[in-house]
N, CA, C and O of each residue as an XYZ file, in Angstrom:
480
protein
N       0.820     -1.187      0.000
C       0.000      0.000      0.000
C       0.872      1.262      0.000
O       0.399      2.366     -0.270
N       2.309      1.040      0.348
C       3.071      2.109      1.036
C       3.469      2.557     -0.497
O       3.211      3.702     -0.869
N       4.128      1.580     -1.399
C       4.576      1.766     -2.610
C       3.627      2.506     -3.281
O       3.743      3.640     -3.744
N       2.308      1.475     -3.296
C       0.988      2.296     -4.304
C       1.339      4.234     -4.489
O       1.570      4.917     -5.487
N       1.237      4.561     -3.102
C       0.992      5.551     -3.168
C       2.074      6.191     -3.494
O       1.876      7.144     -4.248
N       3.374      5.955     -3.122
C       4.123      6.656     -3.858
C       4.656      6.525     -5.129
O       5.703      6.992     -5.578
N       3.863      5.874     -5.626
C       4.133      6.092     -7.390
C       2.938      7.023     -7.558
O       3.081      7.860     -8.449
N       1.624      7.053     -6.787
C       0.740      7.903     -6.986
C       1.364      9.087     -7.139
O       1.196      9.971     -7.979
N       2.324      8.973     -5.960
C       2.752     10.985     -5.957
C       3.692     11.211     -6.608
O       4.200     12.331     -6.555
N       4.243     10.157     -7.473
C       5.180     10.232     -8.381
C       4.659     10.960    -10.089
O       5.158     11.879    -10.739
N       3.729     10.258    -10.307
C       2.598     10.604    -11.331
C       2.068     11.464    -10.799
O       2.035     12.183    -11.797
N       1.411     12.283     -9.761
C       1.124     13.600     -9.349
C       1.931     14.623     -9.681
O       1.693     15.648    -10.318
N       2.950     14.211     -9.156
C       4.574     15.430     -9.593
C       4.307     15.629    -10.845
O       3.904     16.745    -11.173
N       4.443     14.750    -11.687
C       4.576     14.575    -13.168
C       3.689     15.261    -13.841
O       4.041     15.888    -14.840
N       2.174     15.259    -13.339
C       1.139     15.733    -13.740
C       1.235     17.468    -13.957
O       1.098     18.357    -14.797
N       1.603     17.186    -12.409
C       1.283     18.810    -11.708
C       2.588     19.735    -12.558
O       2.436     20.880    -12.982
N       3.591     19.092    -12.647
C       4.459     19.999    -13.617
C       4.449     20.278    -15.097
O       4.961     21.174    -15.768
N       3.813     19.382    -15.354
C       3.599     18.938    -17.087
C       2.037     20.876    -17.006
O       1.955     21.869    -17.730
N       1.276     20.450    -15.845
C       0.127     21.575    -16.105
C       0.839     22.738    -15.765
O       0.966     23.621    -16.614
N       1.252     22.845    -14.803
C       2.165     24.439    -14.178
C       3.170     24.879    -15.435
O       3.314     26.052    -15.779
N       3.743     23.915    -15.970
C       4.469     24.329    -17.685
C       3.343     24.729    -18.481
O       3.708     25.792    -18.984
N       2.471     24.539    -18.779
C       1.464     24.459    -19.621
C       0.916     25.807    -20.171
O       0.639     26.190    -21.308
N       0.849     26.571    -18.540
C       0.146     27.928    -18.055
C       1.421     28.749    -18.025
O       2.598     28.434    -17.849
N       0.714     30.084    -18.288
C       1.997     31.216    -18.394
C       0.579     32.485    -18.297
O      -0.119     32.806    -19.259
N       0.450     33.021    -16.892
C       0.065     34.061    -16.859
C      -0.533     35.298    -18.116
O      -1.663     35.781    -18.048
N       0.246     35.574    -18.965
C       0.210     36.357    -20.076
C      -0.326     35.800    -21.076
O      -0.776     36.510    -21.976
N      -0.405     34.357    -21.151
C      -1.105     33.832    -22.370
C      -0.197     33.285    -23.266
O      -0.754     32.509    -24.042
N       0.865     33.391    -23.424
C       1.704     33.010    -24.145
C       2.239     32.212    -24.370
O       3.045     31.981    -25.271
N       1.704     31.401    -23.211
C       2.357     29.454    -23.166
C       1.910     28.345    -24.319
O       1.634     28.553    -25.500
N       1.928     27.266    -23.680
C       1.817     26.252    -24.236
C      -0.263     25.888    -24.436
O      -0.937     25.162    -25.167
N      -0.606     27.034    -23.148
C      -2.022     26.538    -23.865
C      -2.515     27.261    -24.692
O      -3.617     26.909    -25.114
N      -2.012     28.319    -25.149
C      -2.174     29.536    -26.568
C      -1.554     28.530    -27.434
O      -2.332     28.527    -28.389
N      -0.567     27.608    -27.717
C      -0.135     26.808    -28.580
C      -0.805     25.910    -28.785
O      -0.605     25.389    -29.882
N      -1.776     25.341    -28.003
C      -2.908     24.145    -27.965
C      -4.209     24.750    -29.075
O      -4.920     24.145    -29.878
N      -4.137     26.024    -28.740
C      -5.390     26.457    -29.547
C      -4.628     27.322    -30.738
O      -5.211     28.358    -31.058
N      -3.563     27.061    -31.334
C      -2.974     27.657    -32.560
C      -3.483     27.435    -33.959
O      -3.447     28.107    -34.990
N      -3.998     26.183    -33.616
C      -5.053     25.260    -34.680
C      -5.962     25.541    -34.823
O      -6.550     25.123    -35.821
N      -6.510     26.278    -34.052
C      -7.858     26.952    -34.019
C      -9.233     25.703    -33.730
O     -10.390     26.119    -33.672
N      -8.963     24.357    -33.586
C      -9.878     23.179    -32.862
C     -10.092     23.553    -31.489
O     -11.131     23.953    -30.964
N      -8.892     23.354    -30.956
C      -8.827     23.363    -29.179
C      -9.415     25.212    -28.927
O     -10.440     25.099    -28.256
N      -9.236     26.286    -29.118
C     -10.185     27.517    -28.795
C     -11.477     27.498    -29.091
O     -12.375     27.774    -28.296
N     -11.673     27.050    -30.675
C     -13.245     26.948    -31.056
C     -13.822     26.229    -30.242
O     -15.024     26.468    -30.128
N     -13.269     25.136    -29.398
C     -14.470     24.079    -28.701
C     -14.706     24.600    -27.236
O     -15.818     24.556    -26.712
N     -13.418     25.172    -26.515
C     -12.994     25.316    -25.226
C     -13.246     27.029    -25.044
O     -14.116     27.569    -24.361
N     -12.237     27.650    -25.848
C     -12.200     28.840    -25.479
C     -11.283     28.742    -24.743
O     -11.015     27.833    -23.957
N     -10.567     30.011    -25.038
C      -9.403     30.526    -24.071
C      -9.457     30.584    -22.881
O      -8.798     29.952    -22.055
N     -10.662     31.752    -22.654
C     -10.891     31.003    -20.984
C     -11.025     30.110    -20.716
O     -10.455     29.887    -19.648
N     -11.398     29.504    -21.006
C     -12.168     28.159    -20.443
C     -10.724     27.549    -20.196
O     -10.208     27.636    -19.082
N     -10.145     26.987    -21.157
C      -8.630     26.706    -21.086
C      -8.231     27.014    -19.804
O      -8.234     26.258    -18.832
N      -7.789     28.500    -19.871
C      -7.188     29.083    -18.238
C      -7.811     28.144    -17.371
O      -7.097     27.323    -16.796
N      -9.012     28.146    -17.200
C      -9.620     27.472    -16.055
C      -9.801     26.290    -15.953
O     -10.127     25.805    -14.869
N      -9.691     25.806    -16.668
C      -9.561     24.152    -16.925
C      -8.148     23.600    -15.804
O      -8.142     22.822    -14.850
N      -6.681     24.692    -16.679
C      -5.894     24.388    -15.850
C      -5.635     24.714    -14.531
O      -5.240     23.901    -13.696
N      -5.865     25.978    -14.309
C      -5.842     26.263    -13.111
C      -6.200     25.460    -11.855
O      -5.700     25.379    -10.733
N      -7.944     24.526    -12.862
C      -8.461     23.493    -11.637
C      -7.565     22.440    -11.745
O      -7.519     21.781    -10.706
N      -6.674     21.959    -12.827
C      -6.011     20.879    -12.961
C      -5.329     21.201    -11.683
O      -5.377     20.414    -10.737
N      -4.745     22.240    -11.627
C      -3.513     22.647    -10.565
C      -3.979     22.633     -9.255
O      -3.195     22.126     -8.453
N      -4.893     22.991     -8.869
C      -5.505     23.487     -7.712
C      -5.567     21.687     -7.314
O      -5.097     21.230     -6.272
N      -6.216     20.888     -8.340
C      -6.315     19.084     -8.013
C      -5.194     18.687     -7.594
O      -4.892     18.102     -6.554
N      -4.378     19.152     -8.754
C      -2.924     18.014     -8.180
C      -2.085     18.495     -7.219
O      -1.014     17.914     -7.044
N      -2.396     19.525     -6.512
C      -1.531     20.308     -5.633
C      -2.628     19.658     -4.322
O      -2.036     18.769     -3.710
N      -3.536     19.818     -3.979
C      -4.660     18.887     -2.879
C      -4.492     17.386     -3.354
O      -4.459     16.790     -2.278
N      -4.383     16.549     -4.233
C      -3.841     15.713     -3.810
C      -2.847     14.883     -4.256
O      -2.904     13.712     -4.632
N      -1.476     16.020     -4.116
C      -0.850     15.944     -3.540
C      -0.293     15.705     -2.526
O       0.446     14.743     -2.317
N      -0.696     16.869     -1.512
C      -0.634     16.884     -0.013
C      -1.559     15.844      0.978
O      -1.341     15.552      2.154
N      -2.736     15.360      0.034
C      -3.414     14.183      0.729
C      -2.618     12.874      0.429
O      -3.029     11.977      1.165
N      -1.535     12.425     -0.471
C      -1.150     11.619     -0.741
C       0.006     11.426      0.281
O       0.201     10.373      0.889
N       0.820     12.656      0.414
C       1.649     12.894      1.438
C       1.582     12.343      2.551
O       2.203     11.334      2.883
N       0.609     13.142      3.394
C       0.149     12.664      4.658
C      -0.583     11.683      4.535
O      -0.863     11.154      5.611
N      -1.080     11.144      3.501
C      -1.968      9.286      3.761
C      -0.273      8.452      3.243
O      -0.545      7.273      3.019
N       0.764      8.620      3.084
C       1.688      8.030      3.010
C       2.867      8.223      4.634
O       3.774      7.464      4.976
N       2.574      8.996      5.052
C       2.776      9.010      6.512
C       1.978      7.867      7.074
O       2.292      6.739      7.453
N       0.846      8.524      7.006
C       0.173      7.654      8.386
C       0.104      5.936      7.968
O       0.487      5.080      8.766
N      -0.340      5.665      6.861
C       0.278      4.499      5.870
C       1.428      3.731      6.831
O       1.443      2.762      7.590
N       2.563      4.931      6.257
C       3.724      3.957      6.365
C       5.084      4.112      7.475
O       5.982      3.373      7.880
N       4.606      5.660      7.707
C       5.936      6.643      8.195
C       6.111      6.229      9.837
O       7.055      5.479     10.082
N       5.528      6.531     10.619
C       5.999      6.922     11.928
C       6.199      5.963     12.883
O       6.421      6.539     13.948
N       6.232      4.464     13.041
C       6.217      3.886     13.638
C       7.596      3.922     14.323
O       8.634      3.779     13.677
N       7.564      4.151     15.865
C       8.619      4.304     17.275
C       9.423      3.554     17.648
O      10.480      3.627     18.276
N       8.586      2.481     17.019
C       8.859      0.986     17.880
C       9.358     -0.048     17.005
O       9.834     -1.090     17.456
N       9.254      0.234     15.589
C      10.127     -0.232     14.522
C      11.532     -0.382     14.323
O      12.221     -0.251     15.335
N      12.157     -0.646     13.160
C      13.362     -0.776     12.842
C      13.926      0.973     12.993
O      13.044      1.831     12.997
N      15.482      1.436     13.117
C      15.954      2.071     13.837
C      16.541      3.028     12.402
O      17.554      2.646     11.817
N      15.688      4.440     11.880
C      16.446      4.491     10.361
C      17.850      5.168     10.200
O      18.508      5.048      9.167
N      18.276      5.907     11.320
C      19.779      6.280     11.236
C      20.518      6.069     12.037
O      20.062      5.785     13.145
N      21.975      6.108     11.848
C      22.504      5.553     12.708
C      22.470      6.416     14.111
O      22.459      5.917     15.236
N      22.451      8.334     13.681
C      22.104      9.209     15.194
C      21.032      8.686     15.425
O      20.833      8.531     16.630
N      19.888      8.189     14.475
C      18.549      7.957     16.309
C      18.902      6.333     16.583
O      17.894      5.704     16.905
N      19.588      5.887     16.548
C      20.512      5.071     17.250
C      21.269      4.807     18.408
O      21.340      3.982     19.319
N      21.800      5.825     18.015
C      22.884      6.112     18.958
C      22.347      7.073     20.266
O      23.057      7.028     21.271
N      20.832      8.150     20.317
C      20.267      8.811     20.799
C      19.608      8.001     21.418
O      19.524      8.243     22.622
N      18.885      6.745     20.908
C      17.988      5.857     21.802
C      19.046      4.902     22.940
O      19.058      4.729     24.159
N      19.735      4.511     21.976
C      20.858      4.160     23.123
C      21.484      5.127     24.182
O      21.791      4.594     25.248
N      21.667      6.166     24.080
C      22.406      6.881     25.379
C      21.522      7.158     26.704
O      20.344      7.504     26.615
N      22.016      7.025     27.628
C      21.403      6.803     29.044
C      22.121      8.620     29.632
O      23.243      9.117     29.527
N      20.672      9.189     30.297
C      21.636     10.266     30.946
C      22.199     10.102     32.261
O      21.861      9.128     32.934
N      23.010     10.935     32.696
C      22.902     10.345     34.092
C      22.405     10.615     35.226
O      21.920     11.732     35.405
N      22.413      9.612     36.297
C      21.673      9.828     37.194
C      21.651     11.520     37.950
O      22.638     12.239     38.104
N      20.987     11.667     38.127
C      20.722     13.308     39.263
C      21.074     12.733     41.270
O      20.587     11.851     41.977
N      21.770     13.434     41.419
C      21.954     13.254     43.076
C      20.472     13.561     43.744
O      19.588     13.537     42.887
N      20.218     13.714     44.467
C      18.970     14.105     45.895
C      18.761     15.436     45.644
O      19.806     15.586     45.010
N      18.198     16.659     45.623
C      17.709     17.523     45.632
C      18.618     18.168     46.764
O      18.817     17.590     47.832
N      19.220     19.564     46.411
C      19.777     20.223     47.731
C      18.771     20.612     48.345
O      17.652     20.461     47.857
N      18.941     21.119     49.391
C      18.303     22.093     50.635
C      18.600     23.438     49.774
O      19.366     23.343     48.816
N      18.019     24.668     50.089
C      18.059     25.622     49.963
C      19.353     26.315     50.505
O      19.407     26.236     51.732
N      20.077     26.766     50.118
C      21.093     27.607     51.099
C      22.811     26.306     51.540
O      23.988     26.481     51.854
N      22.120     25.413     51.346
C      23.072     24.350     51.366
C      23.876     24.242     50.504
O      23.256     24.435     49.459
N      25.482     23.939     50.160
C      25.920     23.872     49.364
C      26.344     22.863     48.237
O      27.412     22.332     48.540
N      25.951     22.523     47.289
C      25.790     21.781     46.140
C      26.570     21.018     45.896
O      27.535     21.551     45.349
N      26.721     19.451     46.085
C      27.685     18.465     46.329
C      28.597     19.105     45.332
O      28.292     20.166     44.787
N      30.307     18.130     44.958
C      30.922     18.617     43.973
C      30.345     17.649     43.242
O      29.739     16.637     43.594
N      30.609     18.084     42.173
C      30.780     16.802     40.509
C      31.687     15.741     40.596
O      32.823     16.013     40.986
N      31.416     14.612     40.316
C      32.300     13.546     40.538
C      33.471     13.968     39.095
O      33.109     14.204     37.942
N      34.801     13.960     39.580
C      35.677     14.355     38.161
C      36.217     12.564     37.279
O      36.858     11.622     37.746
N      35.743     12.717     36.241
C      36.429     11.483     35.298
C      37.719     11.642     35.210
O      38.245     12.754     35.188
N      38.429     10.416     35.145
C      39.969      9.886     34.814
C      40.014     10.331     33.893
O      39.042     10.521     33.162
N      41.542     10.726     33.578
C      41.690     11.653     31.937
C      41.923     10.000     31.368
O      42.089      8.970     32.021
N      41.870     10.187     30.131
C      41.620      9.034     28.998
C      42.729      9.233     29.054
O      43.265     10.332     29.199
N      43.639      7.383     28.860
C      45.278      7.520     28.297
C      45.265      7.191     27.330
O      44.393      6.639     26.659
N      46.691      7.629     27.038
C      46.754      7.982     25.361
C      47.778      6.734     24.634
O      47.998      6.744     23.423
């Protein structure tokens, strides 16, 4: 299921860039080249065009982001799984250390135990 979807959002990408190329604000793109033939304007219309893509875009950009997050919850977050780098590894493994007893107020604050220098 995990794969499915990300070829979904693979072909989404694909989609969504192939339409965002397509469109050019000024008119001058590739969907003024669609209707150069004069078929694709006579049936659609220029506007219509604009808006056609625009909703294309507005689609593949929503789901998009639904593909995203249903590929999270799908596949992503599990805690208790296999371990994916070696830092959250090494982070789940480290232990901090213990805390002494709580001072008294006004009392003075045990010392720090000092470590052996490392030999060389």
């Amino acid at each position: 299921m995990y794969y499915a979807i990300i070829a979904l959002i693979l072909v989404i990408c694909v989609l969504l860039s192939i339409v965002v190329l397509a469109q050019n604000p000024k008119g001058g793109g590739l969907s003024s080249q669609f209707g150069a033939g004069g078929g694709a304007a006579q049936m659609m219309g220029v506007k219509r065009t604009g808006d056609l893509l625009e909703k294309l875009t507005w689609g593949f950009a929503i789901g998009l982001m639904v593909l995203s997050l249903g590929s999270y919850i799908v596949g992503g977050h599990n805690t208790s799984g296999p371990v994916r780098s070696i830092n959250q590894q090494r982070a789940l493994e480290t232990r901090m250390p213990a805390t002494s007893a709580p001072v008294a107020p006004g009392a003075p604050a045990p010392a720090a135990p000092v470590a052996p220098a490392p030999a060389n």
